[in-house]
N, C-alpha and C positions, 0 to 999 in steps of 0.2 A: 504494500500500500504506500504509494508515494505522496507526498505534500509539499508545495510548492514552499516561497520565502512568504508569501503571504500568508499561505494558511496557518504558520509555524506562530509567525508573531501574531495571527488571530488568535493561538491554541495558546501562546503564552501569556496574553492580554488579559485572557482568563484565569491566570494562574494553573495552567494544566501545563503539564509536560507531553509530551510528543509519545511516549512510553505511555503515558494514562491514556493518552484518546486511542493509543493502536489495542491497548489493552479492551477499552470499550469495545471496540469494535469489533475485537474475537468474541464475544460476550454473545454480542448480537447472531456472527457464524456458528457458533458453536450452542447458542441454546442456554439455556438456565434450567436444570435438572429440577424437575417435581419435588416437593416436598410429601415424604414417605410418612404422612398420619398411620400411627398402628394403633390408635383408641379416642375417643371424647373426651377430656377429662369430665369427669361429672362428682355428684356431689359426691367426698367422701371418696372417692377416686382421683384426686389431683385438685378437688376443689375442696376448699375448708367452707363448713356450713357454720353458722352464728346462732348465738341463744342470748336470751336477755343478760344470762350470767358472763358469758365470756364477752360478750357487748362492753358490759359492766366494767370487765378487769381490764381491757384493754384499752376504753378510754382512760380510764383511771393514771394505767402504767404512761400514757402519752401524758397527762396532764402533769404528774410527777415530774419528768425528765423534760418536759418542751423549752424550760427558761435556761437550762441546762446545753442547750443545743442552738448550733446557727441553722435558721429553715429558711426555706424559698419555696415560692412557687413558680413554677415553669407552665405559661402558658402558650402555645403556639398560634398564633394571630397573623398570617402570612395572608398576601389574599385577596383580594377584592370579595363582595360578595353576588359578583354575576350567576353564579347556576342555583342561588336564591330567588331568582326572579327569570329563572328559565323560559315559563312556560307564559310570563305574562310578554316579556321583550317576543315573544311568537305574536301572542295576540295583538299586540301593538302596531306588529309590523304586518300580521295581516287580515283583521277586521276590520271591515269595512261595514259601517249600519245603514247607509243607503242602498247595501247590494243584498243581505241577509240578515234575520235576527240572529239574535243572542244564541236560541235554545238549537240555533238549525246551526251553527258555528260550531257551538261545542260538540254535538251530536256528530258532526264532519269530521272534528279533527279529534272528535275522544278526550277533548281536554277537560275530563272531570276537574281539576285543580282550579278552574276556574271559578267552575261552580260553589265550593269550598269558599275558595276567596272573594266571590260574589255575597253571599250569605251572610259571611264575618268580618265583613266591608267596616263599621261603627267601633265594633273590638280593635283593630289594631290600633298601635302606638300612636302611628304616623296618621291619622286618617283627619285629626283637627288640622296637622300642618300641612297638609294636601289640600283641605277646603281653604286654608288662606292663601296658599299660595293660587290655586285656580282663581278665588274671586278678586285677588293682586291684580291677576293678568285678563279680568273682566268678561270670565267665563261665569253667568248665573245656570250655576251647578245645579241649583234647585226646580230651575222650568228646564233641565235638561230630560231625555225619555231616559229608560233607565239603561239601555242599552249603551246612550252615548255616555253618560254618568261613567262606568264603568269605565269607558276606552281613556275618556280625559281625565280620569282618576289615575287609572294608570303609567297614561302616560309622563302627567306629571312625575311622578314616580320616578320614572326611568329616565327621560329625555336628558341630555347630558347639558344642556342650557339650563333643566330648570332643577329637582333632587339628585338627577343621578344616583339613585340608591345603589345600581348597579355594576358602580365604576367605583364605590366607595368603602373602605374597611368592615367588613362583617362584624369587628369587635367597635365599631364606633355610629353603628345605627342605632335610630331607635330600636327597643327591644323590649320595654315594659311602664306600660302607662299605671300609675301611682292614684292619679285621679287627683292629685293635689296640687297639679299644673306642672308637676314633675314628670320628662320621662324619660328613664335611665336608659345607657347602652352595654351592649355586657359586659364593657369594659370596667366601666362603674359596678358591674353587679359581681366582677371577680374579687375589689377589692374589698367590698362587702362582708363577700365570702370568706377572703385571707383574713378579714380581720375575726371572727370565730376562731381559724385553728391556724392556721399556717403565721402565726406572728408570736415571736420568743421576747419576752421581757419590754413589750408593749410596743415592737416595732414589726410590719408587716414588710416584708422584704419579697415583690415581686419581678419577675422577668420574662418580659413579651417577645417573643420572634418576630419582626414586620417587615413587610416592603419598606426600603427607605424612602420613598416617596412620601409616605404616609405619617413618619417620623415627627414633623412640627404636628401635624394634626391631633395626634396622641400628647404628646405634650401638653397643647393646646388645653384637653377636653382634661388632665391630668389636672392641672392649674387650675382651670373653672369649677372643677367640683372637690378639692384636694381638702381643705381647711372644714366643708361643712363632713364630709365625712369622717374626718380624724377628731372633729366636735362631737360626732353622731356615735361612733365607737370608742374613742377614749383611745383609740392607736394610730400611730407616726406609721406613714407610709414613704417606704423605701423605693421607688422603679425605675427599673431598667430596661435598656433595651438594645437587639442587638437584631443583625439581619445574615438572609442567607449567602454563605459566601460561595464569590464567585468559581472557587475551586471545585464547588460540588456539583455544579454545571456538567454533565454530558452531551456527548456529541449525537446530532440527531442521522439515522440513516434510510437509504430508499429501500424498498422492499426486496432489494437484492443486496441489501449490506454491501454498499458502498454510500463512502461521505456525502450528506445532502447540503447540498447547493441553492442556494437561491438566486435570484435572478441575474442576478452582479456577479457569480458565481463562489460568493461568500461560504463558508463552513455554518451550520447553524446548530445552536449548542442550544438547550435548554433546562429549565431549573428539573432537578431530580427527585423531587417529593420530600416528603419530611422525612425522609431518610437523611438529608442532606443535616437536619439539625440538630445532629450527635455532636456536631463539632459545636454546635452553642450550648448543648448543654454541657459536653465537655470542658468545657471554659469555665462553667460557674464552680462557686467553690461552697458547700455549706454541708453541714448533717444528717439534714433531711430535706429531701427535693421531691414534692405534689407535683404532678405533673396533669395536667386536663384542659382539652380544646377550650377555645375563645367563647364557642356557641355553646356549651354545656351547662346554659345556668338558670337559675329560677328565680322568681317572685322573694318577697324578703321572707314572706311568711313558712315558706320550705326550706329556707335557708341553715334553719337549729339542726333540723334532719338529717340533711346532706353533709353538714357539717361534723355531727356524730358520726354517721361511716366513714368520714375523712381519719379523724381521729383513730377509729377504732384499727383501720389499714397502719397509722404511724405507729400505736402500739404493737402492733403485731411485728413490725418492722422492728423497735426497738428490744423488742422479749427476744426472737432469734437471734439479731444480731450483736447482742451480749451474750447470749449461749455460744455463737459460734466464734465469738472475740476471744472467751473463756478458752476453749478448747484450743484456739491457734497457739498462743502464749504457753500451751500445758506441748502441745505440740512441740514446742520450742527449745524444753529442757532439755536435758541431756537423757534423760531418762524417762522411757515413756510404757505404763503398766499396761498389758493384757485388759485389764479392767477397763484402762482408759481409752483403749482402741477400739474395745466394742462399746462404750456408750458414745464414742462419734460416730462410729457408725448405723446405732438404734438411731441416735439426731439425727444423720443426715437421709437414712430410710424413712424415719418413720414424721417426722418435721419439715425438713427440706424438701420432703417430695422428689428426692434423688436415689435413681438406681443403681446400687452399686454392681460395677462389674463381674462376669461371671469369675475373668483372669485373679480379679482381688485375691482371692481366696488363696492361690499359691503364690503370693507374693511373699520375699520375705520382710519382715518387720521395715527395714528401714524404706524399704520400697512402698509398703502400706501408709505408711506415718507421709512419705510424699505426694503420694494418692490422695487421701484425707484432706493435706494442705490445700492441693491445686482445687478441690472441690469446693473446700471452707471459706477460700483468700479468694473471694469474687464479688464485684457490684449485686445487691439486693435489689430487686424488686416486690414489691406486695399487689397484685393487679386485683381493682374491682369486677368482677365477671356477676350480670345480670342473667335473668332468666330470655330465653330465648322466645321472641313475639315478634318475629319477623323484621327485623331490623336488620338492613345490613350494616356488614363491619366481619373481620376479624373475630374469629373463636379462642377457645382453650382447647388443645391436644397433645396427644402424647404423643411426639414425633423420633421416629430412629434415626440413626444417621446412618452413613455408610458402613462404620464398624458394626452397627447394630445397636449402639450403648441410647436408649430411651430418655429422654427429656421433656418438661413440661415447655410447651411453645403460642405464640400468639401466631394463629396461621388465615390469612387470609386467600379466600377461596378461591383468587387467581392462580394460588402457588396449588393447588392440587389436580393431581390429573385425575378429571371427571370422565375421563372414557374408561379407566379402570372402574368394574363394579362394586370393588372391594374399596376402594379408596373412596366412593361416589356413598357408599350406605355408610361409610364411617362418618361420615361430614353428614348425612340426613340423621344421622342417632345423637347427636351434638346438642346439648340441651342449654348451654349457654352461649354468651356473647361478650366481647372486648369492647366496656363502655371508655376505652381510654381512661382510665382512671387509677392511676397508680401511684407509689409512694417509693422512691428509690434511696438506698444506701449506697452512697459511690465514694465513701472512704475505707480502707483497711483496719485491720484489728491494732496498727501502728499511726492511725490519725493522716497514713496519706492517701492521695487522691488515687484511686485507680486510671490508670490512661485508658477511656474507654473504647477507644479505638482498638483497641486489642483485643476485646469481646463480640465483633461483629461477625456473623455469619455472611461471607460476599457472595455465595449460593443464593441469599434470599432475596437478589435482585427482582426486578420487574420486567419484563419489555412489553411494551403497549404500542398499539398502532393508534397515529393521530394521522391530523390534515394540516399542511400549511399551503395557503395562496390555493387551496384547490387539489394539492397535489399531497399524494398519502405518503407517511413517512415511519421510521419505527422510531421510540423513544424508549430509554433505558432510565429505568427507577433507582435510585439505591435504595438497599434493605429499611423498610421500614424503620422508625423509629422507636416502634413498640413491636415491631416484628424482626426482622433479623440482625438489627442493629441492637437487638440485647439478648441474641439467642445463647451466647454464652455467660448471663447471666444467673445467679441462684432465681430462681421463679416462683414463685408462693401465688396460688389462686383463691380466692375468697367471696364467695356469695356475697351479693350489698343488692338491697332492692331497686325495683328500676326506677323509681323516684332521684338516684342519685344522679340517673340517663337521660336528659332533656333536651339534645341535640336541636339547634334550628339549621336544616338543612335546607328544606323550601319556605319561602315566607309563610305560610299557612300553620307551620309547625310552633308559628306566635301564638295560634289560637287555640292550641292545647291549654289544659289544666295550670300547669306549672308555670305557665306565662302570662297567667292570668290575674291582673289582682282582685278580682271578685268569684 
């Protein structure tokens, strides 16, 4: 594969070497191997079930230790919020009320979400600043038929002269009308949140991933509301923010795996999913790291709720990772008892949810005791896993690898080969789901940072077929960020109800329960 002086200094403009992009590109020739699920994890099987009692102990154990500990939350806010309003930018662009109605439109193109959002038109956030903006620009909304209603509702909405919802941060829309002439964005509704559990010694220390474009904007809305929140919770907020680096950029190819070109005959490189945001959260430095989407948030009034599963995941986090801190340090000595050997490995069977090798067994001693190490000395995570109601996203499974040695994995259902019948009913028997909702430990039993680069599965790439200018092209994901970018992590699954899962993925998703203040 040859590349000209041009393409060289495009590939290094990006901070890619010449060696990474020829690497991508064998990636694309050569395939990304399935991910080999050998079970569901289900309750009691890879997944930890909860009771009022161990509820109890494990916020308790968080509440103990938290002032104790530097925390953060990590939340990933990258994005515009265009495929939000997918299905209305269709209507917009092609309803027309002098040629068809309403019911004979949707009924054509099938778009029930209209209909949804037709209905719950009063409910949303935005729907006062919509009527002022229309009667600004001396639209009488109100002698409109309701057909046209709709369309200049809409369009308001989206049009890039006038809201722009579309073209604008997901974590900086409206997102929950208060009724008291307030209406928050879920930006506002995370710091909220962090101020419940994720703030040590009465400071909330969080950190957003964004488009730099979008950078003063967040600021902006930081400023504006920063002083009556930290009056309203009694906590100093800390925020930060960082964006995706251009290193994690891959190169895009034609459906023959070769370099895609665009018109000028440019290289064209593209952002690679939040896989890419290992490196920002590898950067951060604290105790405990909450990690959960921009859209994942609720009303104030759910707020106590969601809050205590937060908590009870950090407990859980801090109870093993002092057992397994204990054990490394005992590990360490000179001298290490029979006794001691098998109650880390009852821990790491019967706690960690790790299988030990069949080879273990004729190991001799000092080879065991290094075995032991390399399983113990790893980044923690605690994942909240909901019940499964048709949501997509990522599961919990028991995944093999090539040796065969079994692990718990977040597997997302591209990475499995569905024409296997075997691999196809293992994924239909699956009874929960990855609400992204996790709690990580990314220091050592020695207070240092693990480099978490060193934990990624590069197996659990992507390649997706997109379009640019018209013309189809192949794009390469990196490993998830809760998928194979922590597949060599310790992995802990945990039952949390789906009240914790409140995703807005289409604007409709406003007019559920939990977004609701009434």
């Amino acid at each position: 594969m040859s590349f000209t002086e041009n393409d060289i200094i495009q590939i290094e403009s990006h901070d890619l070497t010449l060696t990474a992009v020829r690497k991508q590109i064998e990636i694309f020739e050569t395939g990304i191997p399935h991910t080999n699920i050998s079970d569901a994890a289900t309750l009691n099987h890879g997944i930890i079930p909860l009771n009022d009692a161990s509820i109890k102990e494990y916020t308790e154990t968080f509440e103990a230790e938290k002032d104790k500990k530097s925390i953060l939350k990590f939340v990933p806010a990258s994005g515009a919020a265009t495929r939000m309003f997918k299905f209305l930018f269709r209507f917009v662009e092609e309803y027309n009320a002098n040629e068809q109605s309403l019911n004979s439109y949707i009924n054509k193109t099938n778009l029930r979400e209209l209909s949804l959002f037709m209905v719950g038109l009063e409910k949303f956030p935005f729907y006062h600043q919509v009527l002022k903006l229309l009667k600004s620009k001396g639209i009488a909304y109100e002698t409109l038929s309701n057909q046209e209603k709709i369309w200049h509702f809409s369009k308001a909405m989206l049009d890039e002269n006038q809201l722009n919802f579309g073209n604008q941060p997901k974590g900086l829309l409206p997102f929950h009308d208060y009724k008291n002439n307030h209406i928050s964005t879920a930006f506002e509704e995370h710091l909220y949140e962090a101020a419940l559990y994720a703030s040590s010694n009465g400071v909330a220390k969080l950190h957003f991933t964004i488009s730099e474009v979008y950078k003063n904007k967040f600021t902006q809305e930081f400023k504006s509301i920063q002083s009556q929140i930290e009056e309203n919770t009694g906590v100093k907020f800390d925020i930060s923010f960082s964006y995706q680096q251009q290193s994690t950029d891959t190169i895009a190819v034609t459906l023959k795996d070769r370099p895609f070109r665009d018109s000028k005959g440019a290289l064209l490189f593209r952002p690679s999913g939040h896989g890419a945001l290992l490196k920002n959260l590898n950067a951060l430095d604290a105790d405990i790291i909450f990690v959960k989407n921009i859209d994942n948030v609720v009303v104030y009034k759910y707020k106590e709720e969601v809050a205590t599963y937060k908590k009870v995941l950090a407990g859980i986090l801090l109870k093993l990772q002092s057992k397994a801190f204990e054990y490394l340090h005992q590990l360490d000595s000179e001298e290490v008892s029979e006794a001691t050997l098998s109650a880390i490995e009852n821990f790491l069977t019967s706690e960690l949810s790790i299988k030990i090798s069949d080879e273990y067994k004729k190991y001799a001693d000092r080879y065991k005791i290094e075995y032991l190490q390399e399983k113990l000395n790893r980044p923690i995570r605690i994942c909240g896993m909901v019940k499964n109601e048709g949501e997509p996203g990522g599961g919990p499974f028991w995944v093999k690898d090539h040796k065969s040695n079994q692990s718990l994995q977040i597997v997302e259902s591209a990475q499995i080969n569905l024409d296997d019948p075997k691999q196809e009913n293992i994924l239909k028997n699956a009874t929960h789901f990855n609400p992204v909702d996790l709690v990580c430990g990314v220091k050592n039993y020695k207070g240092e940072k693990f480099d978490l680069e060193q934990y990624v599965d590069h197996n659990a790439s992507f390649i997706t077929k997109k379009t640019k200018n018209g013309k189809d092209l192949k794009a390469l994901e990196l490993p998830g960020l809760w998928n194979g970018s922590m597949a060599d992590w310790t992995t802990i699954f945990v039952e949390v109800p789906i009240i914790t899962f409140n995703p807005v993925k289409t604007v409709n998703d406003l007019l559920k329960t939990p977004h609701q203040t009434k």
